[in-house]
C-alpha positions as CSV (number, residue, x, y, z in Angstrom):
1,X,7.5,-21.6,6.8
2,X,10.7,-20.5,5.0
3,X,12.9,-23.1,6.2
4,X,10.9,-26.4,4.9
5,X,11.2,-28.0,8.4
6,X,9.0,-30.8,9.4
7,X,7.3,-30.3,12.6
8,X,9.4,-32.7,14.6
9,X,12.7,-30.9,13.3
10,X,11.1,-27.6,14.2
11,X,10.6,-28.9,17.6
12,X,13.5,-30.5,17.9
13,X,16.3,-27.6,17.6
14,X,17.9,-26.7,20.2
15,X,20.4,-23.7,20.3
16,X,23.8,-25.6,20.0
17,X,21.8,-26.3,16.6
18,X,22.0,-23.0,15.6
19,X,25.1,-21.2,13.6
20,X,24.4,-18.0,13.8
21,X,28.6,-16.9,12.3
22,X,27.7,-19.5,9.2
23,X,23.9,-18.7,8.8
24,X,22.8,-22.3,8.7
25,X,21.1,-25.3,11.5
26,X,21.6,-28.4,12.1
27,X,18.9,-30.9,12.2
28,X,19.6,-33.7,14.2
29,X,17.0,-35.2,16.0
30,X,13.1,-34.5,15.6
31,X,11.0,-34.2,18.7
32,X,6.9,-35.7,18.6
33,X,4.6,-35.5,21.3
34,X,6.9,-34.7,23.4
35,X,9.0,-38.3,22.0
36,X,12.9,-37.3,21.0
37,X,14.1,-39.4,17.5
38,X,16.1,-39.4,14.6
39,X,15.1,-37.5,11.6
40,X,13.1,-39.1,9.3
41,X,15.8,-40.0,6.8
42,X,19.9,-39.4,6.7
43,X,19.4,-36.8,4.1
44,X,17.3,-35.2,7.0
45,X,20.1,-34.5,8.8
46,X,21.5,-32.3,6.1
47,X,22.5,-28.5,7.3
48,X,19.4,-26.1,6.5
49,X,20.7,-22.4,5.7
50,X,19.2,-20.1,6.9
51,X,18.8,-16.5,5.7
52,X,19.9,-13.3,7.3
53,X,16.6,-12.2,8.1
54,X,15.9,-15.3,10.1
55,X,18.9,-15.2,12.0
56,X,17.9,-11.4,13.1
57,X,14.4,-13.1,13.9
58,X,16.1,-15.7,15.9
59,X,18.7,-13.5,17.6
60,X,15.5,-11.4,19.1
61,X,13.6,-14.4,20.3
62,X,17.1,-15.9,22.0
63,X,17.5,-12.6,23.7
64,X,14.0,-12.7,24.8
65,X,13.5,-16.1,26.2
66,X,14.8,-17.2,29.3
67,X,16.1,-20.3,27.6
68,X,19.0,-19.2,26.0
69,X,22.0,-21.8,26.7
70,X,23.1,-23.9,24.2
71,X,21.7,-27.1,25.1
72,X,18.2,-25.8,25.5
73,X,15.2,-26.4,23.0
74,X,15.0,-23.1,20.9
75,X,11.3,-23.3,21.7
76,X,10.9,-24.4,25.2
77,X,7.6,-24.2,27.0
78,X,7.0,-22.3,29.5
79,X,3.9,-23.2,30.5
80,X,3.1,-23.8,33.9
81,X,1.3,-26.8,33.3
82,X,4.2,-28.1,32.0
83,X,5.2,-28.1,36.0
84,X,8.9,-29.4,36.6
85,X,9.6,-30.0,32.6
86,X,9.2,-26.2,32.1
87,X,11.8,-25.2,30.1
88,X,13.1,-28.4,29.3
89,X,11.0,-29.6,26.8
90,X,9.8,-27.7,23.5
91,X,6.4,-26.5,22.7
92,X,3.7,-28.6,21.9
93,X,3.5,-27.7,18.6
94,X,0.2,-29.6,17.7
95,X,-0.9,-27.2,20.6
96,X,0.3,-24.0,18.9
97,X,-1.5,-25.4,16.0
98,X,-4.8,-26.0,17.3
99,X,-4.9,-22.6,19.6
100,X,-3.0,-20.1,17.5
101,X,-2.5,-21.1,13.7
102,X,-6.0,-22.8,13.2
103,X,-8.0,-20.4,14.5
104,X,-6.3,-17.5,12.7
105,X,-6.3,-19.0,9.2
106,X,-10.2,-19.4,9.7
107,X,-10.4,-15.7,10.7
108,X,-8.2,-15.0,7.1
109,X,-10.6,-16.8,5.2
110,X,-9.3,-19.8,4.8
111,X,-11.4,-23.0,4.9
112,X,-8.8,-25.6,3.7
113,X,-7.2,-28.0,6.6
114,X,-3.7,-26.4,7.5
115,X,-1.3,-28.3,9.3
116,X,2.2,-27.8,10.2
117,X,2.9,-29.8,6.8
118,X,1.4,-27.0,5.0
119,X,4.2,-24.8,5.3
120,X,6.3,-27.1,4.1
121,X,4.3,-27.3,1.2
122,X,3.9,-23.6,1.0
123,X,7.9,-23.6,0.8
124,X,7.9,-26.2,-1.6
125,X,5.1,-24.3,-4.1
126,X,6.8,-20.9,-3.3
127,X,10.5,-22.5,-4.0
128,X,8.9,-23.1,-7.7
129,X,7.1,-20.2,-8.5
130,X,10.6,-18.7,-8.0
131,X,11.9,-20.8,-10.8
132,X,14.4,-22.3,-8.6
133,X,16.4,-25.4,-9.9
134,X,14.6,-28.7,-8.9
135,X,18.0,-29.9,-7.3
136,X,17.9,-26.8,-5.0
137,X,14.2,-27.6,-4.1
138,X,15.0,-31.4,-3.3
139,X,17.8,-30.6,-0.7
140,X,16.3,-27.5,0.8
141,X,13.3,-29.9,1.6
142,X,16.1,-32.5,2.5
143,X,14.3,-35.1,0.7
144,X,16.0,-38.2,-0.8
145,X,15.8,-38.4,-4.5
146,X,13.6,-35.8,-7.4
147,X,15.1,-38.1,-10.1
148,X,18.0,-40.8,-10.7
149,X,19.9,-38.1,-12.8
150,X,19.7,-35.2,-10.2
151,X,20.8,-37.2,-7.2
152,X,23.8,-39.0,-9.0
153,X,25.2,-36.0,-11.2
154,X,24.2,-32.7,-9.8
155,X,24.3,-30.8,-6.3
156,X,23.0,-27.5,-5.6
157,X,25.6,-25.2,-4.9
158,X,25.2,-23.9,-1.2
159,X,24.9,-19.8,-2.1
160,X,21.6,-20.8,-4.6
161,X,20.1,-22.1,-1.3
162,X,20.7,-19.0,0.9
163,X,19.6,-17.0,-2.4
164,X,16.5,-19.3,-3.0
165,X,15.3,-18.8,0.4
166,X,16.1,-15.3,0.8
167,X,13.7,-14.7,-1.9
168,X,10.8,-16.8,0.0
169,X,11.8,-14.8,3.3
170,X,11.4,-11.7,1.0
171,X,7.8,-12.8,0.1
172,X,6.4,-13.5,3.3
173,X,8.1,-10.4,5.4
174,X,9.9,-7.4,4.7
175,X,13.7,-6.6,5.6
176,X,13.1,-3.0,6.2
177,X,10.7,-4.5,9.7
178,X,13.4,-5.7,11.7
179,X,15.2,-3.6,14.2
180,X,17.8,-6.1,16.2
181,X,20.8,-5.3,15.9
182,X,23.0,-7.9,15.1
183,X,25.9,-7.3,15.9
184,X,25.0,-6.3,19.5
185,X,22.8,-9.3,19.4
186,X,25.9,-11.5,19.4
187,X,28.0,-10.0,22.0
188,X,24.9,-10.0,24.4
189,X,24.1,-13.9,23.7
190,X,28.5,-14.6,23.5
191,X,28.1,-15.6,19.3
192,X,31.4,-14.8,18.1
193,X,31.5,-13.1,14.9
């Protein structure tokens, strides 16, 4: 939700992706059913940054899962119906959906359709309400072109992207919750510093 990913991208990392010293990801290939591609576009491919919160979140779940090398899917089933490809595929995510996500947003109330696309919306609308510059929103979301005159004679300087989605990571979930501790986080998974 706070990184603007399409679900294929979201599916598609794998640790090697992930630059922890640098706070950013690459995205550079999107996974579907189970179906490794390109990204949707060559803009796609641009590096997301991600905030320092995140990185905490994603230092935990690396020291949690089992699938921790660098080539191996960030979120790697481990289902045991996923029989000899466990761990070396990622999740189903329209799975995760339809189980996990669906079912709680009807328990909260809500009634409208919510897909993984939503979030990406949600960024999107959030990103806005923030005031952020239009340029900033256009290559957080990695999308082509807003307008002729942004994409030929302006670029979002990198530090109002970390700041812009620090604020949407502030929205959705407290700093003060997190208790990994990052630096030993890095010696234990070998992240140099």
């Amino acid at each position: 939700m706070a990184l603007g990913l399409r679900r294929g991208e979201l599916a598609g990392l794998k640790w090697e992706d992930v630059h922890f010293e640098k706070l950013y990801l690459n995205v550079t290939r999107s996974v579907v059913d189970q179906q490794i591609g390109n990204t949707k576009t060559e803009i796609s491919r641009k590096p997301v940054p991600i905030d320092d919160y995140l990185a905490k979140d994603l230092l935990a779940w690396r020291e949690q899962t089992p699938y921790r090398n660098p080539s191996d899917w960030v979120f790697a089933t481990d289902s045991l119906r996923a029989g000899a490809n466990r761990g070396k595929q990622p999740l189903w995510l329209s799975t995760i959906m339809h189980y996990y996500i669906q079912p709680k947003t009807l328990e909260l109330g809500i009634r409208k359709r919510v897909s993984w696309h939503t979030f990406r919306h949600t960024f999107s609308t959030l990103l806005k309400a923030n005031g952020e510059d239009v340029k900033v929103v256009q290559e957080l979301l990695r999308h082509a072109s807003a307008k002729m005159t942004l994409d030929t004679y302006s670029q979002a300087l990198t530090p109002a992207k970390w700041a812009a989605q620090s604020k949407v990571v502030s929205m959705i979930r407290p700093k003060s919750t997190c208790t990994v501790d990052v630096p030993r986080a890095f010696d234990r998974i070998g992240v140099s510093r």
